[in-house]
PANU-773749 format. One record per residue (C-alpha): residue number from 0; residue in one letter; y, x, z. Coordinates in nm, 2 decimals, padded with zeros to 4 digits. Layout:
% residues N
PT   n res     yy     xx     zz
PT NUM   a      Y      X      Z
...
//
This chain:
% residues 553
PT   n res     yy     xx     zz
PT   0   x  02.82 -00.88 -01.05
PT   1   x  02.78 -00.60 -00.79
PT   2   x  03.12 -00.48 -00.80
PT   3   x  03.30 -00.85 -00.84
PT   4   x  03.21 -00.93 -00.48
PT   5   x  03.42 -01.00 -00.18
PT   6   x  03.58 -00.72  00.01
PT   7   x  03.33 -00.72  00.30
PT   8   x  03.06 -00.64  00.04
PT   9   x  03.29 -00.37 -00.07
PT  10   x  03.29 -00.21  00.25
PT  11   x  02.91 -00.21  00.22
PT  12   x  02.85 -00.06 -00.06
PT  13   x  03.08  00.21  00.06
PT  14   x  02.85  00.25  00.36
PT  15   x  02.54  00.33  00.11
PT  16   x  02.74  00.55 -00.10
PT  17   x  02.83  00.72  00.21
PT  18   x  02.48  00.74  00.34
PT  19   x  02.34  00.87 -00.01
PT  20   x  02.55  01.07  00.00
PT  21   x  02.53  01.27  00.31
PT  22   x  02.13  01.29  00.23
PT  23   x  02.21  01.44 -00.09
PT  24   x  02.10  01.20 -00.35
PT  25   x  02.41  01.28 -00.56
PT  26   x  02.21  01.18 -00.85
PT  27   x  02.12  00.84 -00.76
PT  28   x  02.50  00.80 -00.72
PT  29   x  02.58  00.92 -01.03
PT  30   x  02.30  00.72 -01.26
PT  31   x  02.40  00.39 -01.07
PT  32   x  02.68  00.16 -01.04
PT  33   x  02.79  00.30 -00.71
PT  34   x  02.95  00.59 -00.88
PT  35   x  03.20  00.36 -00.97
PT  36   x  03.30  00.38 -00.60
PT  37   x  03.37  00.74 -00.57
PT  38   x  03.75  00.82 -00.64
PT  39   x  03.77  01.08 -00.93
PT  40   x  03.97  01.31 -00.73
PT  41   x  03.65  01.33 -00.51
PT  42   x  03.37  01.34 -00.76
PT  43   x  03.37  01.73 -00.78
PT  44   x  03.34  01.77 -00.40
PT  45   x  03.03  01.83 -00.25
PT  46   x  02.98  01.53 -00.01
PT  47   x  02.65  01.58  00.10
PT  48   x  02.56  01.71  00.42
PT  49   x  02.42  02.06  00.37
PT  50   x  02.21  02.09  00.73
PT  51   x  02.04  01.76  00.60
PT  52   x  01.93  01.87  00.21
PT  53   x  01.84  02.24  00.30
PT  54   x  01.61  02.15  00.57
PT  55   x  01.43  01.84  00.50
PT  56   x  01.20  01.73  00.18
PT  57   x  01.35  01.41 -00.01
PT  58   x  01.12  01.17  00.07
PT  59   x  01.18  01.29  00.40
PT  60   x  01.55  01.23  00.31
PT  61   x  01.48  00.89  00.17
PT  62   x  01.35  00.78  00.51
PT  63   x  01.60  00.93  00.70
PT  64   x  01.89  00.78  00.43
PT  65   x  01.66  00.40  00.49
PT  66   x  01.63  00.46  00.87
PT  67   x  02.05  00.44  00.87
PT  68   x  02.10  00.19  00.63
PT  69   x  01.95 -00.01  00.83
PT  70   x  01.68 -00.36  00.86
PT  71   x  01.70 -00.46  00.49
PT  72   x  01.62 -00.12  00.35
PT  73   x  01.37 -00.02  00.64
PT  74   x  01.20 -00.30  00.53
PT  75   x  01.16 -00.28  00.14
PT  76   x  01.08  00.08  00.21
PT  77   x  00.79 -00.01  00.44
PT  78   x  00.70 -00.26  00.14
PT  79   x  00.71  00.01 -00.12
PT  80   x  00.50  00.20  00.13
PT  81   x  00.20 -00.03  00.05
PT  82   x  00.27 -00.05 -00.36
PT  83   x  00.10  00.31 -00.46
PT  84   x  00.12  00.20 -00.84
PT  85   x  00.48  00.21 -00.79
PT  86   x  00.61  00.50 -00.59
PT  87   x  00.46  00.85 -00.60
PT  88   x  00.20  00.96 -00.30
PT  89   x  00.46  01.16 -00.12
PT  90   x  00.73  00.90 -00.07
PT  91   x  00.46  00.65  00.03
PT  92   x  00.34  00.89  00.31
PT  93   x  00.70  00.92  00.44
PT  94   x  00.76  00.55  00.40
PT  95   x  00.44  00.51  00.63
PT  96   x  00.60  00.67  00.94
PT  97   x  00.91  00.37  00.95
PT  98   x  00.93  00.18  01.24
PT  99   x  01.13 -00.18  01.29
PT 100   x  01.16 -00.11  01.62
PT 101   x  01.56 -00.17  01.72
PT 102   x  01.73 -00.21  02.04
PT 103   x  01.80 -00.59  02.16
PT 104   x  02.09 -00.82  02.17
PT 105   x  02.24 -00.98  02.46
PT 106   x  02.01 -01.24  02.61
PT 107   x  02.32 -01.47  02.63
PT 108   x  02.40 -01.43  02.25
PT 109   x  02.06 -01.55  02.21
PT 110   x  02.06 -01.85  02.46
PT 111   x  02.37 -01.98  02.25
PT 112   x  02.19 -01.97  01.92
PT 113   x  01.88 -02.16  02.08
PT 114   x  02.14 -02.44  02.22
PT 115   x  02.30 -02.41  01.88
PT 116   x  02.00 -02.47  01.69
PT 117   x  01.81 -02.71  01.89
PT 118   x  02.10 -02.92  02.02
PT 119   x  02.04 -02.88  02.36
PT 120   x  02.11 -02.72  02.64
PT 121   x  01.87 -02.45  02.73
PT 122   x  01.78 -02.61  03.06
PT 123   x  01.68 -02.93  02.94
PT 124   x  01.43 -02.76  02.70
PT 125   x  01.30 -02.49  02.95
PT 126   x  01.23 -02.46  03.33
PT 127   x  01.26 -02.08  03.33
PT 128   x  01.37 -01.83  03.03
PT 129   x  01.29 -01.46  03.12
PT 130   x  01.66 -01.27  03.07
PT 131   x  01.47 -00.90  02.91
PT 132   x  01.28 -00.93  02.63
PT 133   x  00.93 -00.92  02.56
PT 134   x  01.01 -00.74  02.23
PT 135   x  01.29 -00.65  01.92
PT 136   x  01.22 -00.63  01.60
PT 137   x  01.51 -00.57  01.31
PT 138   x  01.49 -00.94  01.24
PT 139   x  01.49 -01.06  01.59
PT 140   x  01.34 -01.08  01.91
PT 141   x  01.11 -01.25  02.17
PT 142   x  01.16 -01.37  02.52
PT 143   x  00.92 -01.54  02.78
PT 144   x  00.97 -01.90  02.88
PT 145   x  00.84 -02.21  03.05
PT 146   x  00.91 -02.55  02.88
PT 147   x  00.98 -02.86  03.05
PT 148   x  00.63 -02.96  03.13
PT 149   x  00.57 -02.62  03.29
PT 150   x  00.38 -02.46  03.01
PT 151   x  00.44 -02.09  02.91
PT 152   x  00.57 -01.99  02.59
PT 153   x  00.82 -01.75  02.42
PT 154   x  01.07 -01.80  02.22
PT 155   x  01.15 -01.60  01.89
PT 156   x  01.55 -01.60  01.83
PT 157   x  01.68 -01.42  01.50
PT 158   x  01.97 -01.19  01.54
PT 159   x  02.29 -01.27  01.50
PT 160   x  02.43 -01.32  01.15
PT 161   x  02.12 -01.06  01.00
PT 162   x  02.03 -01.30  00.74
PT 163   x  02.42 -01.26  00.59
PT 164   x  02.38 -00.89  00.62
PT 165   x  02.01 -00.89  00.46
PT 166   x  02.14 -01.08  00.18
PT 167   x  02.47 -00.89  00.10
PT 168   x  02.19 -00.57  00.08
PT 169   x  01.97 -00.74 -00.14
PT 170   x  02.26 -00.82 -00.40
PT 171   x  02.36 -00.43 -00.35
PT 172   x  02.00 -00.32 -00.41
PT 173   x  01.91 -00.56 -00.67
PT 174   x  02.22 -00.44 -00.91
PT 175   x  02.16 -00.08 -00.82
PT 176   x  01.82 -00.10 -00.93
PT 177   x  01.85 -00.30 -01.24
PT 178   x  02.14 -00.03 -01.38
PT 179   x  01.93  00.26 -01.28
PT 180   x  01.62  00.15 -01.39
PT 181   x  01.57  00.48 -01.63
PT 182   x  01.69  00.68 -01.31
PT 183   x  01.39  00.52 -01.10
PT 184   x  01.14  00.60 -01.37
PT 185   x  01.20  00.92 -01.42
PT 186   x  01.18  01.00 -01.08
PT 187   x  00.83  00.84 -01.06
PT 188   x  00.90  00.50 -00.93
PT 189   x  00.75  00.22 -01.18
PT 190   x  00.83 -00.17 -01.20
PT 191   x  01.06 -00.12 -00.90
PT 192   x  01.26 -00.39 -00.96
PT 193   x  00.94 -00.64 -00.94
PT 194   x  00.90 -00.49 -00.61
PT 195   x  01.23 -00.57 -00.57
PT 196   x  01.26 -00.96 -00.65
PT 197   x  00.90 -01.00 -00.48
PT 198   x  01.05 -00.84 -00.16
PT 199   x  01.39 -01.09 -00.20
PT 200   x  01.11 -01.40 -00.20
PT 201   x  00.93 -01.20  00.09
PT 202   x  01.26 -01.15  00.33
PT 203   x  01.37 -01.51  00.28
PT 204   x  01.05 -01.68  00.39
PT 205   x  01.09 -01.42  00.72
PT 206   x  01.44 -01.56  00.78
PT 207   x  01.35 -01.87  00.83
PT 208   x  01.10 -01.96  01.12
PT 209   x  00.98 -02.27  00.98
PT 210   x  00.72 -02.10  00.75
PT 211   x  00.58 -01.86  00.96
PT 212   x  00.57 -02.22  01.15
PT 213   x  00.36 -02.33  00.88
PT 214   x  00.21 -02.00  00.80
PT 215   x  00.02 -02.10  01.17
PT 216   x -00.07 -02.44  01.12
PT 217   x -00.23 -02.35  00.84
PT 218   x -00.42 -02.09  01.00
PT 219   x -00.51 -02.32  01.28
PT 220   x -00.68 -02.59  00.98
PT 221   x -00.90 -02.31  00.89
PT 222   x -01.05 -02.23  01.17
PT 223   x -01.04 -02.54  01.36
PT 224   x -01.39 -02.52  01.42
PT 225   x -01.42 -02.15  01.52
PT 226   x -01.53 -02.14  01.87
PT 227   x -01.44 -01.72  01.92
PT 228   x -01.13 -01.73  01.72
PT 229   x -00.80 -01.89  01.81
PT 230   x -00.40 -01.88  01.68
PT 231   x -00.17 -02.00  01.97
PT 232   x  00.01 -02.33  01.84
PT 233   x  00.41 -02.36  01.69
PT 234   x  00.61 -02.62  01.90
PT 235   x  00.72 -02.78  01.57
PT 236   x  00.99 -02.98  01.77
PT 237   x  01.13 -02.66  01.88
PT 238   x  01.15 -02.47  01.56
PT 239   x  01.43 -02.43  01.33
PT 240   x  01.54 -02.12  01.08
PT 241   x  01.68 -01.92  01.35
PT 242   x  01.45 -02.04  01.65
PT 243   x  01.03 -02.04  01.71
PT 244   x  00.89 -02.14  02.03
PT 245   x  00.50 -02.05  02.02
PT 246   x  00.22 -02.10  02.31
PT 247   x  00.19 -01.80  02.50
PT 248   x -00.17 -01.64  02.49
PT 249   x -00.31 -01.47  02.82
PT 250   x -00.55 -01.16  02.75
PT 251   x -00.54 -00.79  02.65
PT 252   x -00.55 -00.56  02.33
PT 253   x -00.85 -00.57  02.19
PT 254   x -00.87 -00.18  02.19
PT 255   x -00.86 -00.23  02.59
PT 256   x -01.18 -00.10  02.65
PT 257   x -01.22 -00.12  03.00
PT 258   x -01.08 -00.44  03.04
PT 259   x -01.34 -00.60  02.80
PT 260   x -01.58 -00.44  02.99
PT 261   x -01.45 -00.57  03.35
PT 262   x -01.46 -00.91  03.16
PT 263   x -01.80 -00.88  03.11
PT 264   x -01.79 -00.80  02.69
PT 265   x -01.94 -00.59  02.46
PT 266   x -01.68 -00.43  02.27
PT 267   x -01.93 -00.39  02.02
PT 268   x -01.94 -00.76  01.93
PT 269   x -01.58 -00.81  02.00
PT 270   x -01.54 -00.56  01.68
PT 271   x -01.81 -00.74  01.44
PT 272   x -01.69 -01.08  01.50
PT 273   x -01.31 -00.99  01.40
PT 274   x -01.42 -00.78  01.14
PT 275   x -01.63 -01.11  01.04
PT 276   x -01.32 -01.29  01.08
PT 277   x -01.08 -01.13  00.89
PT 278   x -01.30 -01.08  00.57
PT 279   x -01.34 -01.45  00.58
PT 280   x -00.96 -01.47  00.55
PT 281   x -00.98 -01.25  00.25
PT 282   x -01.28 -01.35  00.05
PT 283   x -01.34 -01.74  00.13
PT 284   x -00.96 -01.82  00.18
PT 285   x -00.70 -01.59 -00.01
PT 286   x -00.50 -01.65  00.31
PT 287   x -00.43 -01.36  00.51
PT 288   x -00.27 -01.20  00.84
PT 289   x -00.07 -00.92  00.68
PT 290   x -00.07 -00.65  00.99
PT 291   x -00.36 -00.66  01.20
PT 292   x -00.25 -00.39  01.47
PT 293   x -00.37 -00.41  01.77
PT 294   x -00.07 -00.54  01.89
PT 295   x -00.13 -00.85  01.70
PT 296   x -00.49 -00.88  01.84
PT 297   x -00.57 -01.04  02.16
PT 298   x -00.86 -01.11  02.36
PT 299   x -00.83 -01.39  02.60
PT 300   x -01.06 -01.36  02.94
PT 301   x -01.39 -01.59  02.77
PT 302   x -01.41 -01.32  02.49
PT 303   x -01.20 -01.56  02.21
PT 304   x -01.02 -01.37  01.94
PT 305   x -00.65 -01.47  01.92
PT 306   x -00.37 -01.34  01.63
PT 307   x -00.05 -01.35  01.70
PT 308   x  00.30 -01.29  01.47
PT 309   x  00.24 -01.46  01.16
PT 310   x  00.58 -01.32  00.99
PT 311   x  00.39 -01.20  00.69
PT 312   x  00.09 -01.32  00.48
PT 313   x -00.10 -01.22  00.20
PT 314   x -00.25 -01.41 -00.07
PT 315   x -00.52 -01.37 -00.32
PT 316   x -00.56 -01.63 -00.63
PT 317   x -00.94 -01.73 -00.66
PT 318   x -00.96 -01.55 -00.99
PT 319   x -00.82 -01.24 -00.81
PT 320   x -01.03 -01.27 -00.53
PT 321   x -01.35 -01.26 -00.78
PT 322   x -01.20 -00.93 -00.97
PT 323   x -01.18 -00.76 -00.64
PT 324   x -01.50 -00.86 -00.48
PT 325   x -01.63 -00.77 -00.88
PT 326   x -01.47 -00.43 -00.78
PT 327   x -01.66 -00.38 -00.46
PT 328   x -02.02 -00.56 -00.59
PT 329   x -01.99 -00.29 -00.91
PT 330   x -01.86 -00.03 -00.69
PT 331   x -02.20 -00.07 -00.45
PT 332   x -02.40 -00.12 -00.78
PT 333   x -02.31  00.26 -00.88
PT 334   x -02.22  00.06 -01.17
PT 335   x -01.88  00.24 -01.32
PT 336   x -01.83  00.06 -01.61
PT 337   x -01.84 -00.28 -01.49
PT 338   x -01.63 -00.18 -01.23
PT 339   x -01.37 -00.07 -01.47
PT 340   x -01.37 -00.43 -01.65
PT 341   x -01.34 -00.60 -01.31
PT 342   x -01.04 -00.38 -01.24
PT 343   x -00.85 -00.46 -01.60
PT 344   x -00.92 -00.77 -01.48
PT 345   x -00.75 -00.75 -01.16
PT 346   x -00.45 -00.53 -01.29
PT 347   x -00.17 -00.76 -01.47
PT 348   x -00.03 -00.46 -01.69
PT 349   x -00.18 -00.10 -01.72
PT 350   x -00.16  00.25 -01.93
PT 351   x -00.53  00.28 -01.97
PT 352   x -00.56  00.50 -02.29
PT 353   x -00.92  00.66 -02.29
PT 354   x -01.15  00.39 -02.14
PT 355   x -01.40  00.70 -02.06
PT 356   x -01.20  00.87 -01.89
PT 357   x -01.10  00.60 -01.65
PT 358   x -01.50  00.51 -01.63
PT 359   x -01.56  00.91 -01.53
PT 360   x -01.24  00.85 -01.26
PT 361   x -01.39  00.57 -01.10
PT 362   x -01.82  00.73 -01.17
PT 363   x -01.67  01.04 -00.97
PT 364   x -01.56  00.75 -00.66
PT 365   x -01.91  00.61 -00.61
PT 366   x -02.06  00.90 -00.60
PT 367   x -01.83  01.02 -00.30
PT 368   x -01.84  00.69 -00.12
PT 369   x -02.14  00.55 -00.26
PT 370   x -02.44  00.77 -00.31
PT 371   x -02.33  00.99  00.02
PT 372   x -02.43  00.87  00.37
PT 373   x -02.19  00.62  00.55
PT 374   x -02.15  00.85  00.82
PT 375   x -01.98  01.10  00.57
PT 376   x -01.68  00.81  00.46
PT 377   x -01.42  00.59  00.54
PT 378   x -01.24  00.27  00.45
PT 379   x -00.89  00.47  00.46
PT 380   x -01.09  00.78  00.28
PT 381   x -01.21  00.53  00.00
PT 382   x -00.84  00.35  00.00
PT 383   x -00.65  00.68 -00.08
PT 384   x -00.90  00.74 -00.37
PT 385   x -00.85  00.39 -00.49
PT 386   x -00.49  00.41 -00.45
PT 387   x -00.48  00.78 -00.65
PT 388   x -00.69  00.62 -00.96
PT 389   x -00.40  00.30 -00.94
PT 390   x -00.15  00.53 -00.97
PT 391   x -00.29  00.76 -01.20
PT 392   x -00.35  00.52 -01.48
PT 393   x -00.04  00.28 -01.38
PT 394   x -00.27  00.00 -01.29
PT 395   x  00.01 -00.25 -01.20
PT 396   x -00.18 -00.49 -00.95
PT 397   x -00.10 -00.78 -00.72
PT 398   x  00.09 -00.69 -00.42
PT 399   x -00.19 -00.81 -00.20
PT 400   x -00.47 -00.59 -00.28
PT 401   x -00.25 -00.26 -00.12
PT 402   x -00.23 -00.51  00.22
PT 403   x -00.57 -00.59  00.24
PT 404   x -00.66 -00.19  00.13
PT 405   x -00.39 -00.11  00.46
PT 406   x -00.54 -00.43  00.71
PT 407   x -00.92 -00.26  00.62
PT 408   x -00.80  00.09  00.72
PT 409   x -00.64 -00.01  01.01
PT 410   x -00.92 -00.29  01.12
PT 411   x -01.14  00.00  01.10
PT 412   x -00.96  00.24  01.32
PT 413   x -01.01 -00.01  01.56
PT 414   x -01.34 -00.09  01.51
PT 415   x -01.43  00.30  01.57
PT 416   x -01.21  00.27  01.90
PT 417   x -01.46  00.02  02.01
PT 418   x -01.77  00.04  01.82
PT 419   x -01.90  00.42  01.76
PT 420   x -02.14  00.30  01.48
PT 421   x -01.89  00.08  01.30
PT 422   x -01.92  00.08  00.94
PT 423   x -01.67 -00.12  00.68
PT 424   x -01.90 -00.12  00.40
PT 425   x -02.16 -00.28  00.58
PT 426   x -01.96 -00.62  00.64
PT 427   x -01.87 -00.65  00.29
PT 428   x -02.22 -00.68  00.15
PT 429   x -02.29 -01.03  00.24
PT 430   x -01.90 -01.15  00.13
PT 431   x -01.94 -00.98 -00.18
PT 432   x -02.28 -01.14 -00.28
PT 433   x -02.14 -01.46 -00.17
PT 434   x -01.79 -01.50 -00.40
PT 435   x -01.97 -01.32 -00.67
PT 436   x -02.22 -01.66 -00.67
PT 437   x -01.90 -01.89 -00.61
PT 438   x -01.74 -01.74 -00.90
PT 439   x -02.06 -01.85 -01.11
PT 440   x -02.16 -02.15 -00.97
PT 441   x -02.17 -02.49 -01.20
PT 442   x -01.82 -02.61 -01.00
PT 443   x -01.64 -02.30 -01.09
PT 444   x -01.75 -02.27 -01.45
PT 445   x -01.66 -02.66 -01.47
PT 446   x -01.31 -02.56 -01.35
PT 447   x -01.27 -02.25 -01.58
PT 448   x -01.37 -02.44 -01.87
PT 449   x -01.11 -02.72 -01.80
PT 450   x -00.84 -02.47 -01.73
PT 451   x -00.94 -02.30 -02.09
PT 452   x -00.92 -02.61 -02.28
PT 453   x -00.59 -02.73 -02.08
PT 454   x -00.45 -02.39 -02.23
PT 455   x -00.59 -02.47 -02.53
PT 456   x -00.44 -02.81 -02.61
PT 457   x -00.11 -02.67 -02.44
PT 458   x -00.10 -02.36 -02.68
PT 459   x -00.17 -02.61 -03.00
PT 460   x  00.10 -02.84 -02.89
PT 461   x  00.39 -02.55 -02.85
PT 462   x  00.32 -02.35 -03.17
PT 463   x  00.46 -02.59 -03.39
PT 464   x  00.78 -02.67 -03.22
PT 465   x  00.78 -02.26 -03.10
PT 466   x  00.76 -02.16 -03.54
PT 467   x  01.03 -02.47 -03.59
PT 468   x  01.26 -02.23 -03.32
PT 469   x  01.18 -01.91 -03.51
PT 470   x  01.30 -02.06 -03.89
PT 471   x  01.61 -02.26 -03.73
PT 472   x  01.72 -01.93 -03.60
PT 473   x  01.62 -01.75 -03.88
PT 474   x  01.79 -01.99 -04.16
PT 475   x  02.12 -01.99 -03.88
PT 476   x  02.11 -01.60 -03.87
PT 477   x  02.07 -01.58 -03.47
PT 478   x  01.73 -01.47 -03.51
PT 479   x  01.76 -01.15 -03.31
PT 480   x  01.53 -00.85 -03.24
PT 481   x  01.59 -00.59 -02.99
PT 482   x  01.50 -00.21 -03.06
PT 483   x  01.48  00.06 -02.78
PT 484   x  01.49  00.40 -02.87
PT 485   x  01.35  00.64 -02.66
PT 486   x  01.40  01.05 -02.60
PT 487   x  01.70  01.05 -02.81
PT 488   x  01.97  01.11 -02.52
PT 489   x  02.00  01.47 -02.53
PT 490   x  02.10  01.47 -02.89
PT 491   x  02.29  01.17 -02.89
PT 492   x  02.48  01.31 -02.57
PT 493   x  02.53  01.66 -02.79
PT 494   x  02.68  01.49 -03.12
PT 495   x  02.90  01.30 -02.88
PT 496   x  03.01  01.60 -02.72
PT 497   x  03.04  01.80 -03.01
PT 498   x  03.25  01.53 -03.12
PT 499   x  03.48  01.54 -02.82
PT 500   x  03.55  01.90 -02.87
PT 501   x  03.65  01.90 -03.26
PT 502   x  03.90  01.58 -03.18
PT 503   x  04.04  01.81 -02.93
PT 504   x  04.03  02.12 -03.18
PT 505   x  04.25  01.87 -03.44
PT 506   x  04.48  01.81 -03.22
PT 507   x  04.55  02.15 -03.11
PT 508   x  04.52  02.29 -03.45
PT 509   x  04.80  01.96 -03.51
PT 510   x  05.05  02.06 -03.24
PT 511   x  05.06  02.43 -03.33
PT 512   x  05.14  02.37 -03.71
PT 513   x  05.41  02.08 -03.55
PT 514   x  05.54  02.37 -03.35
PT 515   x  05.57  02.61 -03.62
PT 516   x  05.76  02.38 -03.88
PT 517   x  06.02  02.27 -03.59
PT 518   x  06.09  02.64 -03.50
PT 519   x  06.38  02.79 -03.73
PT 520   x  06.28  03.10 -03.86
PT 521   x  06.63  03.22 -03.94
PT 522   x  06.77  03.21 -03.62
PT 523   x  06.44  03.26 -03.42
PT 524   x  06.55  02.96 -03.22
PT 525   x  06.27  02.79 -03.06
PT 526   x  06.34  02.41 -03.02
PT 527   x  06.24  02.20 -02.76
PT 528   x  05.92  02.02 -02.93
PT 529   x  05.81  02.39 -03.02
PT 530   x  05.78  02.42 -02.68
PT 531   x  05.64  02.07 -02.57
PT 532   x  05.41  02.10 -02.83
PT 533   x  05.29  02.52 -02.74
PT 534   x  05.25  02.40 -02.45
PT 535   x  05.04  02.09 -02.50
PT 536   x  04.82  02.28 -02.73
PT 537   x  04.78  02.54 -02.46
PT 538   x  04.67  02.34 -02.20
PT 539   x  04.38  02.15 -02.43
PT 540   x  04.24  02.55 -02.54
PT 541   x  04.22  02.58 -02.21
PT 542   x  04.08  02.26 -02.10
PT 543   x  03.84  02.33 -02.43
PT 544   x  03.78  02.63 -02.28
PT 545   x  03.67  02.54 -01.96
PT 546   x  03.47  02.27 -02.02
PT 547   x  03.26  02.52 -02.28
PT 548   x  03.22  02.81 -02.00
PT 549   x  03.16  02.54 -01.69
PT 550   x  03.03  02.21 -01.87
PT 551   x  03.17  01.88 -01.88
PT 552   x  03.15  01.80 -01.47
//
């Protein structure tokens, strides 16, 4: 349990309660364990920092509270950022603006941790090893080097001890969000805690450098036989957990205009062939860069298309793939209801009450973005109005849909830097048509078939022994149903007060008729329990009192 940990964890969760605090959320305190943390004596105080609550909106204050807390809660928040379905529209703007931007260690903290982790002294492995870095991130950061045989590379190096400190803040943030779960969704944020353990499975994979290692290689099968597109290598003898060393890649952003055009490019194709590139990622593999930037896009001297930081993926299932592209194909079709099914089919839990209604959500959609001219739209446009519908009708779907709805918007942005005429919609046309006649073809419908006979057989061979289970329990009386009653707090809270006060009414009504039969009325002597017990019974009227004017805080 949270509060069972060591004492460094302690002084942690101190830190957040601290930082909560000061950013006023009081009541996210006060409806999670980390109350517990608070001293009574302080628990009336107002430990918030006024200048901070008056003048600043609370998402606003969310990102400021995340921005302090540091990597681990940067991060999550830049994940929630992408997960519409799960945080209201105004937090997800402010989690948008979060940078991971953080100031380098000491190049010699990071040359002991290469030796360390490779077993070697660093000038055995590399000729030269540049002393600034190329780059910091929150998880680490990058330097240029040479290796042995003279080639150039750099070399990614985690920081020191951040996948200790990442992991004593998920514990932290797991427990506070399982114990406030009916905080988080009355404030609007839903299935956070999904968020949460898909996040924990996210973080680990980033700490270690051996699957973004593998992340590459796979990349590199894919498109072996691409002649304009290229991922620079992973030196698998040089990476470890803590330690990447990737071929360095010569060229310029591919929003670098001019120097495409002193190259002898047209930006024009430069921006159709990547656009061609990365729908292929989505729609033929599942398999997908996760933040095309233009950071992460290079363009080498003869025009080839190189991606670079492979930290994070996304990933489709086939049958996911075929709901979204079912999305699209409808979507084009000015076919709402068909649309609709393909979405139900895409989401894996939703609140969809009135199926017309939702038909007349997404009807109103293609007639903005469909039956008005290109020129009038956008990818990011049509994202925010898929995103609204998501969260509207709490359409909980996969994780990767919201990256590949945030790698289109952004892949366009840089498609209109480059190529005035650039149109989104027009690229997906021919992928669409395509997985729509995979998802049909004789191989697929073998497969589906064979899957739903597989479940089949499986589903006929568990019920038995599943209905055995069920009357054991039953005949043993451990047969046990759980009930949740909802909207019944206030009341319950009110009979529990009311319950409070008329104990403490007894008791005063109990110490006053003690007083009065100690007291001897002939000699108008008051004894000493008279006066213990006046007293007593004066203190809980006024503590009665009080708590009836001021409440029970």
């Amino acid at each position: 349990m949270l509060f069972g940990q060591t004492i460094r964890n302690l002084k942690r969760i101190r830190q957040i309660t601290n930082v909560l605090l000061k950013y006023g959320f009081e009541d996210l305190v006060a409806n999670t364990p980390l109350k517990a943390i608070i001293p009574a004596s302080r628990r009336l105080a107002r430990l918030r920092g006024e200048k901070y609550v008056q003048k600043y909106t609370r998402p606003e204050l969310a990102r400021m509270a995340a921005e302090e807390l540091g990597p681990t809660f940067v991060k999550l928040a830049q994940i929630l950022a992408n997960r519409p379905d799960i945080i209201p529209e105004e937090y997800q703007h402010e989690f948008e603006k979060l940078q991971s931007q953080v100031a380098p260690f000491p190049t010699e903290e990071a040359k002991k941790i290469i030796e360390r982790e490779l077993k070697k002294p660093i000038e055995e492995i590399f000729l030269e090893f540049g002393e600034k870095p190329l780059g910091s991130a929150s998880i680490g950061q990058v330097h240029l080097a040479k290796l042995a045989n003279g080639q150039e590379v750099v070399v990614k190096v985690q920081r020191p001890d951040v996948a200790q400190k990442v992991m004593t803040d998920l514990a932290i943030i797991k427990d506070i969000v399982k114990r406030g779960d009916k905080f988080f969704k009355a404030q609007g944020f839903y299935n956070i805690m999904d968020i949460v353990v898909a996040f924990e499975k996210s973080i680990k994979k980033e700490l270690d450098y051996t699957n973004e290692a593998r992340y590459i290689d796979q990349f590199r099968t894919y498109y072996k036989d691409y002649k304009n597109f290229y991922v620079p290598k992973a030196f698998l003898e040089y990476t470890t957990r803590k330690v990447m060393v990737l071929e360095f890649v010569k060229g310029c952003k591919i929003t670098d205009v001019n120097q495409l055009r002193k190259w002898g490019h047209d930006p024009t194709r430069i921006a159709e062939i990547g656009m061609d590139i990365y729908l292929t990622q989505i729609f033929q593999h599942g398999y997908f860069h996760a933040d095309p930037h233009p950071g992460n896009i290079l363009i080498k001297e003869d025009g080839t298309i190189c991606l670079i930081d492979f930290g994070m993926v996304g990933k489709l299932s086939k049958n996911d793939r075929f709901a979204f592209a079912g999305i699209l194909i409808s979507m084009a079709q000015k076919n709402p209801a068909e649309m609709a099914r393909n979405f139900k089919r895409l989401a894996i839990d939703s609140e969809i009450e009135d199926e017309k209604v939702f038909e007349n959500a997404l009807a109103e959609l293609i007639d903005d973005f469909v039956t008005l001219d290109v020129n009038q739209s956008s990818m990011s446009d049509m994202a925010a109005r898929l995103q609204e519908i998501i969260r509207d009708f709490r359409l909980q779907v996969p994780g990767g849909v919201f990256i590949i709805l945030r790698a289109l918007t952004i892949l366009e942005g840089i498609g209109k830097t480059i190529h005035p005429t650039f149109q989104t919609y027009e690229f997906f046309r021919p992928y669409g048509i395509k997985i729509f006649l995979d998802q049909y073809s004789p191989k697929n419908l073998g497969e589906e078939a064979l899957n739903t006979a597989r479940s089949f057989v499986g589903f006929l061979n568990d019920f038995p022994r599943e209905v055995r289970e069920i009357l054991r329990k039953l005949r043993k009386g451990r047969l046990h149903i759980e009930t949740e009653l909802t909207g019944y707090e206030p009341a319950i809270h009110s009979l529990t007060k009311a319950i409070r006060y008329l104990a403490i009414s007894i008791l005063v009504v109990g110490l006053l008729v003690s007083a009065s039969l100690t007291t001897n009325t002939e000699t108008s002597k008051i004894s000493t329990l008279s006066i213990i017990s006046f007293s007593l019974a004066t203190f809980l009227m006024l503590v009665l009192m009080f708590k009836s004017l001021f409440g029970d805080d």
